[in-house]
GUTIZA-745352 format. One line per 10 residues: their letters; for each residue x, y, z of C-alpha. Coordinates in nm, 3 decimals. Each point is the difference from the previous one (the first is absolute). Last residue first. Example, Ala and Ser with C-alpha at 12.3 -4.5 7.8 and 13.67 -1.06 7.14 Angstrom:
2
sa = 1.367 -0.106 0.714  -0.137 -0.344 0.066 $
This chain:
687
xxxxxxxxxx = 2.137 -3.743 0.991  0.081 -0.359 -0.102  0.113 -0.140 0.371  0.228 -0.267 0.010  0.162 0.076 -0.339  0.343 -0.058 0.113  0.102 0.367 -0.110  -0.310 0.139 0.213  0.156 -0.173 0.296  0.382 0.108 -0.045 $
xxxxxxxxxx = -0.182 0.353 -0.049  -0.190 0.001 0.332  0.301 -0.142 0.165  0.224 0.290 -0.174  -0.184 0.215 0.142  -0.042 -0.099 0.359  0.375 0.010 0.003  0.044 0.335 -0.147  -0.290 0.145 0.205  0.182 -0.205 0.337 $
xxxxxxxxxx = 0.305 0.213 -0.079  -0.087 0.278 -0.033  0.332 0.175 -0.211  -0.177 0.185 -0.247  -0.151 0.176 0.294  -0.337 0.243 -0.166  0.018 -0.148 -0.338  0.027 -0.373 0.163  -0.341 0.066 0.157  -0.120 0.073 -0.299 $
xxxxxxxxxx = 0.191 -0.332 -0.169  -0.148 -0.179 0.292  -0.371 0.121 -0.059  0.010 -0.089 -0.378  0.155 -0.327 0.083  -0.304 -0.065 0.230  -0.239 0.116 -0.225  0.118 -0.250 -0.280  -0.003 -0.280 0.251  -0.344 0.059 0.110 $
xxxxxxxxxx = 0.037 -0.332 0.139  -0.272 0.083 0.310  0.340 -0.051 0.198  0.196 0.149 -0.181  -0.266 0.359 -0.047  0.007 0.010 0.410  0.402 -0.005 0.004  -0.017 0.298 -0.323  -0.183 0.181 0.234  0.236 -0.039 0.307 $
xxxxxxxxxx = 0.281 0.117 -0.265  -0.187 0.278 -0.100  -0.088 0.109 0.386  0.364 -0.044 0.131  0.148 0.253 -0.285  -0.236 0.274 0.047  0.004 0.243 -0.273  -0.388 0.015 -0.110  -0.083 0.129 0.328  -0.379 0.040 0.074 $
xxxxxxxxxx = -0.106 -0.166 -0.289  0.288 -0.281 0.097  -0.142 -0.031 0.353  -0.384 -0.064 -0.204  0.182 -0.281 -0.226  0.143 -0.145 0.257  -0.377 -0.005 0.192  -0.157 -0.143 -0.283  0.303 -0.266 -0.054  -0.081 -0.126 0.356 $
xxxxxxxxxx = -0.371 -0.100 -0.092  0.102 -0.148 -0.262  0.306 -0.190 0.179  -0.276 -0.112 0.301  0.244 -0.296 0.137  -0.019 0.143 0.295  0.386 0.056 0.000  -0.116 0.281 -0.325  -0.254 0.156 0.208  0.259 0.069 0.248 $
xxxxxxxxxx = 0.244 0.137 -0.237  -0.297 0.215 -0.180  -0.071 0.152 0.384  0.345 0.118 0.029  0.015 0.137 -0.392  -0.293 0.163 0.072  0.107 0.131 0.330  0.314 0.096 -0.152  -0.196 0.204 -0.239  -0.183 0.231 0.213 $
xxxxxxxxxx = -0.200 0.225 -0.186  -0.325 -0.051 0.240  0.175 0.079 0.324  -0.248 -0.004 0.235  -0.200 -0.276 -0.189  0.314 -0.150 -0.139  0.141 -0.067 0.401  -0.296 -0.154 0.063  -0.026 -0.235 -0.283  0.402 -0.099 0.103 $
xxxxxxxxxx = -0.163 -0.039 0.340  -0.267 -0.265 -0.134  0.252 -0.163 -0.236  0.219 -0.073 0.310  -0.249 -0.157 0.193  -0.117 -0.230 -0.266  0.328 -0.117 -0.019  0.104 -0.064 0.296  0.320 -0.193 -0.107  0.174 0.167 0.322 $
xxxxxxxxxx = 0.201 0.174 -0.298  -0.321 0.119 -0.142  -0.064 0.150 0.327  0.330 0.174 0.054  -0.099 0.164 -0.334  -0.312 0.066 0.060  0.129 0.168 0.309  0.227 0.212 -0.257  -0.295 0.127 -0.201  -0.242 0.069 0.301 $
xxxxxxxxxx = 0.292 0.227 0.126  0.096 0.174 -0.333  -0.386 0.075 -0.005  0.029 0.181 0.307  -0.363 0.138 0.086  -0.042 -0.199 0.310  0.214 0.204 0.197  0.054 -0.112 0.380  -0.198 -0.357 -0.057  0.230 0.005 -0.337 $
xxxxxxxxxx = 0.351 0.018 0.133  -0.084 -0.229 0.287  -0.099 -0.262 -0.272  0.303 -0.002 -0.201  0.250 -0.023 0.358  -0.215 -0.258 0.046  0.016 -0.185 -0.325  0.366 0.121 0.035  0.092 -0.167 0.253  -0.188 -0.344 -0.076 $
xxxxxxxxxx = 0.184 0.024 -0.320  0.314 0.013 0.153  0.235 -0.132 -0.355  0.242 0.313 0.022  -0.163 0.152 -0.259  -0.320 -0.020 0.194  0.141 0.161 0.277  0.125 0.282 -0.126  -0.304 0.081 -0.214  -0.166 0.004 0.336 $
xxxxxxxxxx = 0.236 0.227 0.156  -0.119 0.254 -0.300  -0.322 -0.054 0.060  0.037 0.034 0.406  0.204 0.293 -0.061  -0.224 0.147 -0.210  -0.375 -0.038 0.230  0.178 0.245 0.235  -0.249 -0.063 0.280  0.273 -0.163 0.263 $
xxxxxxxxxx = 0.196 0.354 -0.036  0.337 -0.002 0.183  0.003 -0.385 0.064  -0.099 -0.059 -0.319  0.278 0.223 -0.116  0.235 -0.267 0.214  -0.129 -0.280 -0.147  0.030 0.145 -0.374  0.385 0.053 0.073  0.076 -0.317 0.180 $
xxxxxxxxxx = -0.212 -0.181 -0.334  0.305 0.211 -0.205  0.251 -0.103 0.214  -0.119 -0.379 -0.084  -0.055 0.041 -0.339  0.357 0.163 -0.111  -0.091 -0.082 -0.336  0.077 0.301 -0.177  -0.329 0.125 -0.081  -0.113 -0.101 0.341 $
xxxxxxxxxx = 0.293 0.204 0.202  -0.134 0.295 -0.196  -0.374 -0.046 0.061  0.100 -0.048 0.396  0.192 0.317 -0.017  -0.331 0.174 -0.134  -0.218 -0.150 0.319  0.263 0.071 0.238  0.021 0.386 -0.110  -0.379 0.001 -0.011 $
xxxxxxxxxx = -0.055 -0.096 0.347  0.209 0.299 0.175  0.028 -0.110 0.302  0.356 0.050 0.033  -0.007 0.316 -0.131  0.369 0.174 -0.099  0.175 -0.307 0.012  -0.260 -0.186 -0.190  0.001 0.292 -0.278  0.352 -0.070 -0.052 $
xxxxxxxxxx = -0.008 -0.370 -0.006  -0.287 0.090 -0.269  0.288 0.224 -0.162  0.223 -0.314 0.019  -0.214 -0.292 -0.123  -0.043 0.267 -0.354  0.338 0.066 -0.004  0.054 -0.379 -0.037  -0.287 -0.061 -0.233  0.087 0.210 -0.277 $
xxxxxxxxxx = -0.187 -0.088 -0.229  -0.103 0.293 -0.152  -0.402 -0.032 0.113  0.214 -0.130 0.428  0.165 0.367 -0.036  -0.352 0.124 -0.035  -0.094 -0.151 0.288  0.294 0.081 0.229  -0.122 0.383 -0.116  -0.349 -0.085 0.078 $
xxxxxxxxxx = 0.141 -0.163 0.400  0.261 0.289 0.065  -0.236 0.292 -0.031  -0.236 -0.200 0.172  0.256 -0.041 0.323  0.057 0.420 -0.005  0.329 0.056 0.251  0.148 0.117 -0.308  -0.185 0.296 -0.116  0.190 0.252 -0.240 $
xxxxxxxxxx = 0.234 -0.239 -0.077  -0.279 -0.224 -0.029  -0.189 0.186 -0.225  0.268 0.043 -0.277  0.091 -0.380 0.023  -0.412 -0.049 -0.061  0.045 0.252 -0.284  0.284 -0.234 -0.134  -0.171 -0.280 0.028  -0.336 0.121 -0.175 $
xxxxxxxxxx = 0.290 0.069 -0.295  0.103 -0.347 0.007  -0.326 -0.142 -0.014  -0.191 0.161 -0.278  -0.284 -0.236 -0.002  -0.255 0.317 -0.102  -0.176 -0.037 0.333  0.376 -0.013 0.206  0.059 0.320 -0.190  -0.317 0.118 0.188 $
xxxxxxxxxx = 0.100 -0.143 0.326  0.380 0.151 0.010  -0.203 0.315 -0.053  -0.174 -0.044 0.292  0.297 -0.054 0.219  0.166 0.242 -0.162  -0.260 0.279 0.120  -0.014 -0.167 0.355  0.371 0.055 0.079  -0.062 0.336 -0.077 $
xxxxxxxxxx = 0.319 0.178 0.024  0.045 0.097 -0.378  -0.313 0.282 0.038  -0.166 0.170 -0.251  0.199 -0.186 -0.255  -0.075 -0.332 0.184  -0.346 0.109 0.002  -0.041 0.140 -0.333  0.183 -0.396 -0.100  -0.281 -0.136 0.208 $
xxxxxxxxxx = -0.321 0.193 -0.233  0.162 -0.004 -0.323  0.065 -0.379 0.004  -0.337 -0.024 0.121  -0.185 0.185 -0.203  -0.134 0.368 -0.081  0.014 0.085 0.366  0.297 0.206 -0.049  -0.203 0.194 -0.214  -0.234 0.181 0.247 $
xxxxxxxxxx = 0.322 0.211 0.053  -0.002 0.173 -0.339  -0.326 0.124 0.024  0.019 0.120 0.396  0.274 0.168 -0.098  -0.195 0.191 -0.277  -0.313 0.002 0.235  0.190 0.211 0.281  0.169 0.248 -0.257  -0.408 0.050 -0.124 $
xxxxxxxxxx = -0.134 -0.026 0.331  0.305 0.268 0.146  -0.105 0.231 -0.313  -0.393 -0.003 0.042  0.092 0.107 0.422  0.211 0.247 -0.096  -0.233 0.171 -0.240  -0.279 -0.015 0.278  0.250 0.140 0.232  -0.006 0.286 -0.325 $
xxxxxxxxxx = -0.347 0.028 0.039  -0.052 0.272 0.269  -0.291 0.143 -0.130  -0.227 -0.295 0.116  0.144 0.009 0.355  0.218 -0.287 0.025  0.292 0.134 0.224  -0.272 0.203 0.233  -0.135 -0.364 0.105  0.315 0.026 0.188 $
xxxxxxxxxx = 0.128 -0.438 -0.047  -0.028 -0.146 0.356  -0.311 -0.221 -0.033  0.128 -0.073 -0.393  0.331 -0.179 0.110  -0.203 -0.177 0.277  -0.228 -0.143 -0.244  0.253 -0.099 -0.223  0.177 -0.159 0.369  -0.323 -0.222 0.027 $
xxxxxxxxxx = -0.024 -0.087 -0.346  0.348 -0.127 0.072  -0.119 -0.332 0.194  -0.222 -0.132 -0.326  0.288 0.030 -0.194  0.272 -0.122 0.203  -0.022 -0.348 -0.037  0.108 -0.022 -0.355  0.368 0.103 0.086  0.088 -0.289 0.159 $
xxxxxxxxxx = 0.214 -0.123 0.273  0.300 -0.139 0.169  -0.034 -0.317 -0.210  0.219 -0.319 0.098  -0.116 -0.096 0.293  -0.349 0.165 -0.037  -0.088 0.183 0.329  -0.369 0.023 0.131  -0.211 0.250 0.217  0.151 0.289 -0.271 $
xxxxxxxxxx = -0.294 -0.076 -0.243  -0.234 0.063 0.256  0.135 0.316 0.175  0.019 0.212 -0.347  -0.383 0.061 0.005  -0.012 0.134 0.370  0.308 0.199 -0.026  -0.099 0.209 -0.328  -0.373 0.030 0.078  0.108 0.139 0.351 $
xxxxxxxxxx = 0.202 0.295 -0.165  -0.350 0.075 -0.183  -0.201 -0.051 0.316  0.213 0.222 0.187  0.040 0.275 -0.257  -0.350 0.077 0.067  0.014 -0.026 0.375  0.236 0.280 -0.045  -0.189 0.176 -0.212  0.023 0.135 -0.333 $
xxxxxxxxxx = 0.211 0.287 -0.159  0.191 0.079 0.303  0.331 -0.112 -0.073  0.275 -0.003 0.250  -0.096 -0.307 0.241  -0.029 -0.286 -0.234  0.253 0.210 -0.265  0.260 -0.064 0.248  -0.096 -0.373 0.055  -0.020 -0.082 -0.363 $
xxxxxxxxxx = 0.352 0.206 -0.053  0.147 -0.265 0.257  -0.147 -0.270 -0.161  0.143 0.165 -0.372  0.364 -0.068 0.223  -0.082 -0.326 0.115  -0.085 -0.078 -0.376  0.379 0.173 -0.069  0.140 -0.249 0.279  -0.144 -0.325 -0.128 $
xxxxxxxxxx = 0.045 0.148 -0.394  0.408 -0.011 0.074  -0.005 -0.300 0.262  -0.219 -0.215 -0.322  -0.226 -0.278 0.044  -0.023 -0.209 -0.286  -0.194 -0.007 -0.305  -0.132 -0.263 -0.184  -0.142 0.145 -0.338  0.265 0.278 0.117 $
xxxxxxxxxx = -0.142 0.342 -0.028  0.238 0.305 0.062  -0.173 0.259 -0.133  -0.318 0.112 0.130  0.136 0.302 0.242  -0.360 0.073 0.226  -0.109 -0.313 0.038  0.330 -0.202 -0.021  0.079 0.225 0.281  -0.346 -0.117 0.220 $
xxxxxxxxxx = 0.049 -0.370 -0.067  0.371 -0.014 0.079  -0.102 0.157 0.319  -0.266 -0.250 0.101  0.097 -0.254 -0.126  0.356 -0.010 0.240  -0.275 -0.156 0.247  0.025 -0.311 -0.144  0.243 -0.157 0.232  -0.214 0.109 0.293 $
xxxxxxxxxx = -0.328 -0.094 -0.157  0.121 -0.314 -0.065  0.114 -0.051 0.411  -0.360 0.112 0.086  -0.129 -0.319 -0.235  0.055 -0.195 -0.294  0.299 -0.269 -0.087  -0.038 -0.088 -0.340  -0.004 -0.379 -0.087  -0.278 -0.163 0.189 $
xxxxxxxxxx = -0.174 0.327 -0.021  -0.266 0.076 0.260  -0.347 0.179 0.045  -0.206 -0.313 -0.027  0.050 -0.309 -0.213  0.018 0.058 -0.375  -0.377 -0.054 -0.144  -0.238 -0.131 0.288  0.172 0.318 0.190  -0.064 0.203 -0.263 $
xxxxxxxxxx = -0.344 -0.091 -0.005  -0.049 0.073 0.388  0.160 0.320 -0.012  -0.208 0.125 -0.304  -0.307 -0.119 0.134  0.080 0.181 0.362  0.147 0.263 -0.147  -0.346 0.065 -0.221  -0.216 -0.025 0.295  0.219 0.232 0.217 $
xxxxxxxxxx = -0.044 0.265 -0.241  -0.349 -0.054 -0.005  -0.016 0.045 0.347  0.211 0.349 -0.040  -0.230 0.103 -0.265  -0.318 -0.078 0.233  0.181 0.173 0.288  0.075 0.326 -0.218  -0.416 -0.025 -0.063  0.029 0.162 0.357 $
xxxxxxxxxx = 0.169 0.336 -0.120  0.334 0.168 0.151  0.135 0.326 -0.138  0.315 0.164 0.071  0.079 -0.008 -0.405  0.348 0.006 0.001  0.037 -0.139 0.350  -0.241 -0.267 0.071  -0.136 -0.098 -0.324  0.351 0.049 -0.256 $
xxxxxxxxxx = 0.169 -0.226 0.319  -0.302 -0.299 -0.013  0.046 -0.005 -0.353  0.368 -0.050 0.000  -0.027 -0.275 0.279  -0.302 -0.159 -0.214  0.308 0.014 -0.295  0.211 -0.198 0.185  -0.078 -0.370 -0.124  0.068 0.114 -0.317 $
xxxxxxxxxx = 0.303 -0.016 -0.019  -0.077 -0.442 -0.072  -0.037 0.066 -0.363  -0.276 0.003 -0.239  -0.254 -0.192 0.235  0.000 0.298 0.225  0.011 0.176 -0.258  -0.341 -0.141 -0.092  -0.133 -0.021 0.328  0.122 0.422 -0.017 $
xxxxxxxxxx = -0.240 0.065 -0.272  -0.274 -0.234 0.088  -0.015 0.184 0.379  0.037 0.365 -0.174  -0.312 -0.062 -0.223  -0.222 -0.135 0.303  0.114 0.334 0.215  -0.075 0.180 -0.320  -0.333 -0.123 -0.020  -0.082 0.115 0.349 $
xxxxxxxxxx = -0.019 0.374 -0.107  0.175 0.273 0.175  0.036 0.180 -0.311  0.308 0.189 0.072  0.129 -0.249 0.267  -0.124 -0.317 -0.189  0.194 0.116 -0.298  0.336 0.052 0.195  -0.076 -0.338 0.112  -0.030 -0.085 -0.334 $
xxxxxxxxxx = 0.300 0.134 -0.167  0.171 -0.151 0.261  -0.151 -0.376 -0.137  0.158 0.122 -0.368  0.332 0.118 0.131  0.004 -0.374 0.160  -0.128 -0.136 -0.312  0.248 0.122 -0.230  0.314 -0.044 0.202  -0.015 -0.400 0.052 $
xxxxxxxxxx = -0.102 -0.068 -0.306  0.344 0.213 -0.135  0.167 -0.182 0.304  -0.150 -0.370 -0.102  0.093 0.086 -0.375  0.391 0.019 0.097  0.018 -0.283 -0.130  -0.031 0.120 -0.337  0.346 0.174 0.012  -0.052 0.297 -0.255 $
xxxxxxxxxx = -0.293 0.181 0.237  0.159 0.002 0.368  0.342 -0.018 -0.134  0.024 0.325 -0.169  -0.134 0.167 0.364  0.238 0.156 0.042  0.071 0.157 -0.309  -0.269 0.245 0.044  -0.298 0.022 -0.250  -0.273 -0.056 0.234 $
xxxxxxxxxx = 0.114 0.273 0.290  0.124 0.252 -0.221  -0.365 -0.083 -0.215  -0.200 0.050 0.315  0.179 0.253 0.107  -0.118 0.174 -0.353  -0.334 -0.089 0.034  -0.025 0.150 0.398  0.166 0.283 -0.057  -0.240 0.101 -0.324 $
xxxxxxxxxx = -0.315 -0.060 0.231  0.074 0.096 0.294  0.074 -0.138 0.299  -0.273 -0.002 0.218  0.022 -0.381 0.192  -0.265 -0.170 -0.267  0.197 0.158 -0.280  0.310 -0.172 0.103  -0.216 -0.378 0.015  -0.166 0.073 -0.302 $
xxxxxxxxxx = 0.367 0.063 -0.182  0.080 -0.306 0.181  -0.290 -0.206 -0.096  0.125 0.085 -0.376  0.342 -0.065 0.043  -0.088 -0.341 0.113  -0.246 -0.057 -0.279  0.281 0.014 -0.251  0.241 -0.164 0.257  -0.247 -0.297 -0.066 $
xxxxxxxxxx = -0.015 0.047 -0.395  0.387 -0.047 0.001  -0.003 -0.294 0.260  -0.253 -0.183 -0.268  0.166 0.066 -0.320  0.353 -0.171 0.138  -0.222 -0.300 0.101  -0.188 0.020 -0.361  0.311 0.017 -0.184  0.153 -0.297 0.145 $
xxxxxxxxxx = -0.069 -0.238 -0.238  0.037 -0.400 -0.048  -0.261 -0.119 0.257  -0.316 0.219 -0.183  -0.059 0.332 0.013  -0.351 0.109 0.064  -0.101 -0.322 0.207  0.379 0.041 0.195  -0.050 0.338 0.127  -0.304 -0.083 0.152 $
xxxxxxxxxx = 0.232 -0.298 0.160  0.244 0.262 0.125  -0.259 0.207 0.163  -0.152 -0.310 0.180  0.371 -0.012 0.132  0.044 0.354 0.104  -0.323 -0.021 0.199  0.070 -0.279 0.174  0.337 0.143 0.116  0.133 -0.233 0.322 $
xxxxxxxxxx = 0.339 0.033 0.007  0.127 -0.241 0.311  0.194 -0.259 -0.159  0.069 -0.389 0.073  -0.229 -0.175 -0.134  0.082 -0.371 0.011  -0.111 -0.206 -0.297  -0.318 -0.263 0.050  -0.245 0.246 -0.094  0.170 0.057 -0.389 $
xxxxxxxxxx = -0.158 0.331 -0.097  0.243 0.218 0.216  0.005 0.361 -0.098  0.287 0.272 0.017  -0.263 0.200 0.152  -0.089 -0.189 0.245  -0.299 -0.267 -0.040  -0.379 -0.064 0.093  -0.146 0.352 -0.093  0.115 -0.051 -0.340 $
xxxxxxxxxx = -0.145 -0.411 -0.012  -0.348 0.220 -0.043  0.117 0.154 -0.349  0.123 -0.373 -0.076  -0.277 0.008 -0.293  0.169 0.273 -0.150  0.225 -0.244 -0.123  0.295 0.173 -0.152  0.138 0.080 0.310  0.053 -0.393 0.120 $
xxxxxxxxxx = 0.120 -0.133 -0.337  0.238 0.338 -0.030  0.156 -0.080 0.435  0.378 0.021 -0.160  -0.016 0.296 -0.188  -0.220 0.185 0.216  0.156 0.021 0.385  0.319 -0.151 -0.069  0.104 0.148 -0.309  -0.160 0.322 0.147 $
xxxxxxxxxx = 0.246 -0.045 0.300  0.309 0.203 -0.174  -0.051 -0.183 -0.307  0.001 0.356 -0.182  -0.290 -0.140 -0.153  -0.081 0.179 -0.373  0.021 0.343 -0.153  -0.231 0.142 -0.305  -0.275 0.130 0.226  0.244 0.177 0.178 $
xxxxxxxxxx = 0.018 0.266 -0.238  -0.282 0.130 0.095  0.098 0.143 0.326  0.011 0.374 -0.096  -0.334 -0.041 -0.193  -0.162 -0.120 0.303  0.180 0.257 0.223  -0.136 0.296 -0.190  -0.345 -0.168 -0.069  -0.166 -0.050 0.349 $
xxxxxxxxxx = 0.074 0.398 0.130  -0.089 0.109 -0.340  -0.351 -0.166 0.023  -0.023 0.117 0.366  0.071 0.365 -0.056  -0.237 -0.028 -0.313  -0.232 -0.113 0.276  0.056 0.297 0.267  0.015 0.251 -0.286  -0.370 -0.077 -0.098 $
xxxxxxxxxx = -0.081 -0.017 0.431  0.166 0.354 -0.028  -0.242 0.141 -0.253  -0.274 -0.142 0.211  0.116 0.207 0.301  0.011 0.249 -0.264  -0.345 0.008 -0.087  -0.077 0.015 0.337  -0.163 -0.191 0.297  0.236 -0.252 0.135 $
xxxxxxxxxx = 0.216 0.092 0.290  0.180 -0.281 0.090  0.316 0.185 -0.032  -0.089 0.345 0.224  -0.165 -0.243 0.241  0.315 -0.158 0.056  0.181 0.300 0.020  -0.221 0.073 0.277  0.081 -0.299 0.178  0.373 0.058 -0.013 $
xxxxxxx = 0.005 0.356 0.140  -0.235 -0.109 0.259  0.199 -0.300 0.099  0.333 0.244 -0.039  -0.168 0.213 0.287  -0.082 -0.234 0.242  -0.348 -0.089 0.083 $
């Protein structure tokens, strides 16, 4: 055996020596260590309990999937869906996050809170780095650093500003998942090894299915174990076979499931791969100098030539220190550099195309370089009556913390959040994209134009960019720049469905019918399952008097998504016009039971009761639609229709003079009014 193997094994027995007083004194230390190690970066993230969505993704991911989260009852459906969740079966998933874990998390979160708070979200990715910092003040201990070194690298490595967005961004939850059970299923090999007891084997395989679950990284942790057996510990053991096994178990499930759930390994709309990996490699560098100088932190940064080189330049001090320092092996320093590479190899296997990276992803990978740090750190520096390092150490966390304070903030909101970015960085094409969005939210048109203008610039050869800002411009009425930017977009991508789709809406609003059913043919053509276009062709067609068009057109839209109420409403429509009557009332009933505040289906199905010759029955429904929206011109006068004919005269006049209140100039209210009054004058009816 080599001489470092015997130096490290008996330091080993040195620390696991446990028949003193003072070894018990040291266990006391060992859990105040913890305790401190947990509260420091709980009370420095705190504050976050008071922010909301950035709507960076957690609009899209919570906000919008609240009926689905809140019933705990669809804790099975998690295993069944991405992470950006798709309830509706007949809607085409097209994403490949698959966080099961994250997502029962989020609808925990949602029985303490409730759908109209965030608190509880914030609360929960605070308590999780919490427990983080406390495996990983385990996790030093466990390799011999000591006890004082180990808390307060902990605490440099929990409090710095790095890492902002992996606790203030709540989607960033799968990471933090991610993180504390894979430190948790190491702690148990390292368990098994000391103890060599089977449990720990058992404890290890639950810990890592669960990361495994967490987030797809990892998948590479049975590489990691397999390198801490074979060369840190030199040690090989047949109940290695059963963990491996079990290992394979748990991919299997988990492979199969998220196949059921977003289709395999690939992205329909990122590209992922060995060519990823080459674009992405830049993370590596720009990980390692935002390590070690905190500073610059973009919510969505960007690579950088100036921290590129200088994280090329720390590599370069990595590989000196490799072979210079002798305070732990080689084969030591291995496993920690190999924690680092292993870990940041699945996040860089795909490329956004509009996001270089993120900053959250790093936190599980740069436990490896901590480790490293402390490997190669002279033990001699933090003898116990040397404490001035330790001095140091208390005054970078508390300089470290203060940033990290005032950072956490730009995650307060969303307007905060994008504008940080833009500030951060005025070359993000993405960041004014998403801002454009939010001020698109508030119905703030003109602005979300300009920030789409802004984008462009920066981006012109982006079709989408072109499409939501030739949509806004089609909100202001401006339907001519509106045609033109989808021209644009069509330029750019010819087969870009959506672009054909919105120019079709446009050419309909202005009665250009026939280029607009060109439009909707050729998106159909693109995508034959967008359920929209055939809708919205359908509409088309029954304005222009095809009602055997659009009854198809109608019933193509709902055999792809049956859940379109605006779809059952509009065939009833086409029906009613076909004088099938009872047809129509049953898909206006259909299009209230998905929809159940829909007033136009009222007011539909009250028009067909009403040619029926069931006016009682009609005035019911008219006077539901009018519940639902008391300022509906159509529906009063329709009711005051049903009410003449049953001679409610009085009623009717009533209805016409509120229709007559909304347009004083309705015509048919004015005449219908003055019928019902001509009649009561007469004395044909005494009311």
């Amino acid at each position: 055996m080599k001489k470092n193997n015997l130096k490290y094994n008996q330091q080993s027995k040195n620390i696991f020596k446990d028949n003193s007083l003072n070894t018990i004194y040291k266990k006391n230390n060992s859990v105040i260590y913890i305790i401190i190690a947990f509260i420091f970066p709980v009370l420095l993230y705190l504050q976050t309990i008071n922010y909301g969505f950035t709507c960076f993704d957690d609009d899209s991911i919570i906000s919008k999937n609240i009926p689905f989260l809140s019933n705990i009852k669809n804790a099975a459906k998690v295993f069944q869906t991405d992470a950006f969740i798709v309830t509706d079966s007949s809607t085409v998933n097209n994403g490949s996050f698959y966080r099961p874990v994250q997502t029962l998390s989020y609808m925990i979160d949602l029985q303490f809170e409730g759908a109209k708070d965030t608190w509880m979200f914030h609360l929960s990715n605070v308590l999780l780095l919490g427990f983080i910092a406390s495996l990983i003040f385990i996790l030093l201990k466990r390799f011999l650093i000591p006890p004082k070194l180990a808390l307060l690298s902990t605490l440099i490595f929990c409090v710095n500003p790095l890492f902002v967005s992996s606790i203030a961004w709540i989607p960033a939850r799968g990471d933090l998942q991610l993180t504390l059970f894979s430190i948790l299923s190491f702690l148990f090999v390292i368990e098994f090894l000391k103890k060599d007891k089977i449990l720990y084997l058992f404890l290890n395989w639950i810990a890592f299915t669960i990361a495994l679950f967490s987030k797809e990284t990892a998948a590479v942790l049975p590489i990691l174990f397999i390198i801490y057996y074979f060369t840190l510990k030199n040690s090989y053991n047949k109940l290695y076979l059963l963990n491996f096994t079990l290992y394979f178990v748990s991919g299997i499930i988990w492979f199969y499931l998220r196949y059921k759930a977003v289709g395999g390994i690939t992205n329909h709309n990122y590209p992922i791969g060995f060519i990823s990996i080459l674009s992405n490699l830049q993370n590596i560098p720009e990980s390692l100098i935002k390590f070690f100088l905190p500073f610059d932190n973009n919510p969505l940064p960007i690579y950088s030539v100036f921290k590129t080189i200088a994280g090329l330049v720390v590599i370069v001090f990595v590989i000196i220190i490799f072979f210079k320092s002798n305070e732990r092996t080689k084969k030591e320093k291995i496993f920690c550099l190999s924690w680092f590479l292993l870990l940041m190899l699945p996040p860089m296997l795909y490329k956004h195309p509009s996001i270089e990276y993120l900053d959250h992803r790093f936190l599980l990978p740069l436990i490896g370089i901590l480790l490293f740090v402390l490997f190669s750190l002279p033990k001699k520096w933090f003898e116990d009556a040397k404490v001035k390092r330790y001095w140091l150490m208390i005054a970078i966390i508390v300089f470290l913390s203060s940033f990290t304070f005032i950072k956490s903030r730009q995650y307060s909101d969303p307007h905060t959040y994008f504008n940080s970015a833009i500030s951060s960085n005025s070359n993000s094409s993405f960041a004014y994209y998403c801002r454009a969005l939010i001020k698109d939210n508030k119905k703030d048109y003109q602005a979300a134009i300009d920030d789409y203008n802004k984008a462009i610039d920066i981006k012109s050869k982006d079709a989408d960019l072109y499409i939501d800002r030739g949509i806004d411009k089609n909100y202001i009425n401006d339907y001519e720049g509106a045609i033109e930017d989808f021209n644009k977009a069509i330029v750019i991508n010819p087969n870009n469905a959506n672009a054909y789709k919105n120019r079709g809406s446009i050419k309909s609003s202005i009665n250009d019918f026939k280029g607009a059913i060109d439009d909707f043919n050729k998106a159909i053509s693109i995508n034959p399952t967008d359920y929209l276009a055939y809708y919205h062709r359908g509409n088309i067609k029954q304005n222009m008097g095809d009602l055997i068009g659009a009854l198809d057109d109608f019933n193509k839209t709902i055999a792809i998504n049956p859940k379109i109420a605006d779809a059952y409403n509009s065939r009833g429509v086409a029906k009613r016009n076909k004088n099938d009557y009872n047809g129509a009332i049953e898909d206006f009933n259909k299009a209230i039971a998905i929809k159940p505040g829909y007033s136009e289906a009222y007011n539909n199905k009250g028009t067909v009761m009403g040619m029926s010759g069931k006016f009682k029955d009609a005035i019911i429904c008219f006077n539901k639609a009018i519940e639902i929206n008391p300022n509906s011109l159509d529906v009063y006068f329709n009711r005051a229709k049903a009410k003449y004919f049953i001679k409610d005269l009085t009623g009717a006049i009533e209805d016409c003079e509120n229709a007559l209140t909304i347009n004083p100039n309705y015509e048919n209210a004015l005449n219908l009014k003055y019928k019902a009054q001509d009649e009561l004058k007469k004395g044909k009816v005494i009311n």
